[in-house]
C-alpha positions as a Python dict, from the first residue, in 0.01 Angstrom:
ca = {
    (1, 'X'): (0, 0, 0),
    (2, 'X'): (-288, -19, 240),
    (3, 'X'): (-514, 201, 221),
    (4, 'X'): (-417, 327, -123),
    (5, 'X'): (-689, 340, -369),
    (6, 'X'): (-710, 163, -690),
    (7, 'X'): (-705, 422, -947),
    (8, 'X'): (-505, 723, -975),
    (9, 'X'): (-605, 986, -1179),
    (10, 'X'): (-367, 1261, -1242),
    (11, 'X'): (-516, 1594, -1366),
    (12, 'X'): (-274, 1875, -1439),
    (13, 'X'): (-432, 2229, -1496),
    (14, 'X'): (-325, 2538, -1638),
    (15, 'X'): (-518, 2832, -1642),
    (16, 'X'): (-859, 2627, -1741),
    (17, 'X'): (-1147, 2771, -1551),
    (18, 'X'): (-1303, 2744, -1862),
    (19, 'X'): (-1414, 2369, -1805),
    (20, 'X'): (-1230, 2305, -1489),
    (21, 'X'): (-1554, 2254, -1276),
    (22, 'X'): (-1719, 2028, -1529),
    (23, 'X'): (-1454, 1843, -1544),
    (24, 'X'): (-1383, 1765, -1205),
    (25, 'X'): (-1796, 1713, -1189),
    (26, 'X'): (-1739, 1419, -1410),
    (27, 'X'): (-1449, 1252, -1265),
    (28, 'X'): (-1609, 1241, -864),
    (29, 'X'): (-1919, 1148, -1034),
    (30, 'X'): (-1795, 845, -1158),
    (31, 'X'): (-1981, 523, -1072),
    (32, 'X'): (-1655, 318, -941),
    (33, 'X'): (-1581, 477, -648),
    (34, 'X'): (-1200, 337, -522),
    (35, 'X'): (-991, 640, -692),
    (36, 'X'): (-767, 928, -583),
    (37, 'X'): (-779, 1254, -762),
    (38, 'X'): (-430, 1399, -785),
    (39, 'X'): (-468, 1792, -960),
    (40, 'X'): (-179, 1921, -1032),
    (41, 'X'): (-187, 2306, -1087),
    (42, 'X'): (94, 2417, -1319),
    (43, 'X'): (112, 2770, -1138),
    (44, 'X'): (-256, 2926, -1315),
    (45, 'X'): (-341, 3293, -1266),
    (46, 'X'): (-676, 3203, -1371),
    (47, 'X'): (-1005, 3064, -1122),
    (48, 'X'): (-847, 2726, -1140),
    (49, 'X'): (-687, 2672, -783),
    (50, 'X'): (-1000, 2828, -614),
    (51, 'X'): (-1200, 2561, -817),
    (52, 'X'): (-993, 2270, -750),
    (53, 'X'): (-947, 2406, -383),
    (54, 'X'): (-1340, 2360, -402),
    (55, 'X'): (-1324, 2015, -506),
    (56, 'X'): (-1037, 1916, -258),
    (57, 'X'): (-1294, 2074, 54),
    (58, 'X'): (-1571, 1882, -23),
    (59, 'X'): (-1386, 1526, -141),
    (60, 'X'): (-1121, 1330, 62),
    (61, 'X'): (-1033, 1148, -284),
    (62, 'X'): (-902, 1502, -455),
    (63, 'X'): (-562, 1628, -348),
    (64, 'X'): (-389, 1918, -473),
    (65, 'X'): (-8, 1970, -547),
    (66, 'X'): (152, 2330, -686),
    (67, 'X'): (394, 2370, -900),
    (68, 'X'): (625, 2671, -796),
    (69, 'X'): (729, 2709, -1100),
    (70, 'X'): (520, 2629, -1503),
    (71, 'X'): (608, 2299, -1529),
    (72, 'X'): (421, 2196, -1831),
    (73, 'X'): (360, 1893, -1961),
    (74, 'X'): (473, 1603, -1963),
    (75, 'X'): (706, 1768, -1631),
    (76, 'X'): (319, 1801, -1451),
    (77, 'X'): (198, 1488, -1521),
    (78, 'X'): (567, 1329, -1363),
    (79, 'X'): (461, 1545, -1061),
    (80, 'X'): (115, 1387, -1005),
    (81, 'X'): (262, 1025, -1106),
    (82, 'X'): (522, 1058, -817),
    (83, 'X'): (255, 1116, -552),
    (84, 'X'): (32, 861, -684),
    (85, 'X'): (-63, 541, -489),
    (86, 'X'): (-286, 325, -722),
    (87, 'X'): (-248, 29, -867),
    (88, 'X'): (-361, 199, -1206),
    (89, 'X'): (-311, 490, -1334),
    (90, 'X'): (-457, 728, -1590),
    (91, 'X'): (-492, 1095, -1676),
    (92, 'X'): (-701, 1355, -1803),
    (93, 'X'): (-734, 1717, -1889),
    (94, 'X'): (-932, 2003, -1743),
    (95, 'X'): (-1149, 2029, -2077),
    (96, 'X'): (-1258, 1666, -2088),
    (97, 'X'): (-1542, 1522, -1926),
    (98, 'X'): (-1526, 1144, -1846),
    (99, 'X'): (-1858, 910, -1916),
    (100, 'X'): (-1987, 789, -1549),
    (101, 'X'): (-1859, 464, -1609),
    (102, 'X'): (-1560, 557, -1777),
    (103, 'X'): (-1395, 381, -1469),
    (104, 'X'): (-1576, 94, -1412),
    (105, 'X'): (-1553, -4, -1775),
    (106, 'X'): (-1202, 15, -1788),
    (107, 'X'): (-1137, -101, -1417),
    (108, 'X'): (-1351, -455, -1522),
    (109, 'X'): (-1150, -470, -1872),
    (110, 'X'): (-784, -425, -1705),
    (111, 'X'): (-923, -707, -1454),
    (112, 'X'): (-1079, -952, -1689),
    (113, 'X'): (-783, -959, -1906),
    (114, 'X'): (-527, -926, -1629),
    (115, 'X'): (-344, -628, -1889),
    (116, 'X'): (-89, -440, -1806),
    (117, 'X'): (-244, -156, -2042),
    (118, 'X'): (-653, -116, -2148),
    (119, 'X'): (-767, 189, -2384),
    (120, 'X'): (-1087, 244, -2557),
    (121, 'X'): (-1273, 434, -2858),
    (122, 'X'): (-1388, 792, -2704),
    (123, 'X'): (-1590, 1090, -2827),
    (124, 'X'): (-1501, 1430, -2846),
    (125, 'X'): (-1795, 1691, -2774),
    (126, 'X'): (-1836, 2077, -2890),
    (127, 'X'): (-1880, 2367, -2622),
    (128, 'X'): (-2236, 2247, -2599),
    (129, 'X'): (-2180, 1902, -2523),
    (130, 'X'): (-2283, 1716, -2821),
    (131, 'X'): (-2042, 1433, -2982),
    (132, 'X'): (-1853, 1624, -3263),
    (133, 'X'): (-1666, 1274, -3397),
    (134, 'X'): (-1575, 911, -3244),
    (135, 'X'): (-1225, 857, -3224),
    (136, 'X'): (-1150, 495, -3294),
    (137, 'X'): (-856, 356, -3150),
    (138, 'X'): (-613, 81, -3360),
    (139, 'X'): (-563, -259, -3240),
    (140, 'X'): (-250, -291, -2980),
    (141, 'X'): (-33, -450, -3261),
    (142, 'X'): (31, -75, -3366),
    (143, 'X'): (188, 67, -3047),
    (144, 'X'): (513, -58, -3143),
    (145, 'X'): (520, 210, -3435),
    (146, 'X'): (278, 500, -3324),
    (147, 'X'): (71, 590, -3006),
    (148, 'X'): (-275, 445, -3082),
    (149, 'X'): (-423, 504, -2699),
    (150, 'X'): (-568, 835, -2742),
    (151, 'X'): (-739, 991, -2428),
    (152, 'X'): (-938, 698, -2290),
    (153, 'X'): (-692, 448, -2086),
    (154, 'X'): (-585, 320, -1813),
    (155, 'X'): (-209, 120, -1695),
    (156, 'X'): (-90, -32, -1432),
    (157, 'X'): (179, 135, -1224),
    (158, 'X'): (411, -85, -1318),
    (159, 'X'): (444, 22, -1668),
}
């Protein structure tokens, strides 16, 4: 996989020019650098493709794939996986904004502990930004019986 970049990042979108643009501000102003972008719009009538279309224009790491037909999820997210060349992979959603270093953090953690999977604690924020609650994340001995990962993570492609 020369070439490929290190991190996939799979975004599907569905009619959410409500956040859209701050979301996408977040991920390509993340301070590790080596990721692809992969949006996947899930046929919106909204703003959304002209915003990611945007994106795409001004950043070689963002492509863009259309669903001819609404998907949803998890069907979107299988869409964006397929095309993905990283050696990890994570998602996200068009209403959440990532922490600059949400990458590098995770990127160095995956690394250090040569994991196959790495997840973290994350906030959740009201319309104006501030952190509403701290979601804290159980130890990995739970993921046999529930899904503890919540929205911060990242996997290799393996898995």
């Amino acid at each position: 996989m020369a070439d490929s970049p290190l991190v996939s990042i799979v975004l599907p979108v569905w009619n959410g020019e409500r956040f859209l643009a701050d979301a996408l501000e977040s991920i390509v102003n993340q301070t590790f650098r080596d990721f692809e972008l992969i949006i996947v719009n899930d046929c919106s009538t909204d703003s959304s493709p002209c915003i990611a279309r945007r994106y795409a224009d001004a950043d070689s790491r963002i492509r863009i794939i259309e669903n001819k037909t609404n998907l949803r999820l998890p069907a979107s997210l299988n869409e964006g996986f397929r095309q993905a060349r990283g050696r990890y992979y994570s998602w996200t959603s068009d209403d959440n904004l990532l922490h600059p270093t949400f990458l590098d953090a995770l990127v160095s953690e995956i690394e250090a502990h040569s994991a196959d999977l790495i997840y973290s604690d994350f906030n959740s924020i009201d319309e104006s930004g501030a952190v509403a609650s701290v979601s804290y994340v159980a130890d990995a001995e739970f993921l046999v019986a529930q899904n503890v990962v919540g929205a911060s993570f990242l996997y290799r492609r393996e898995i």
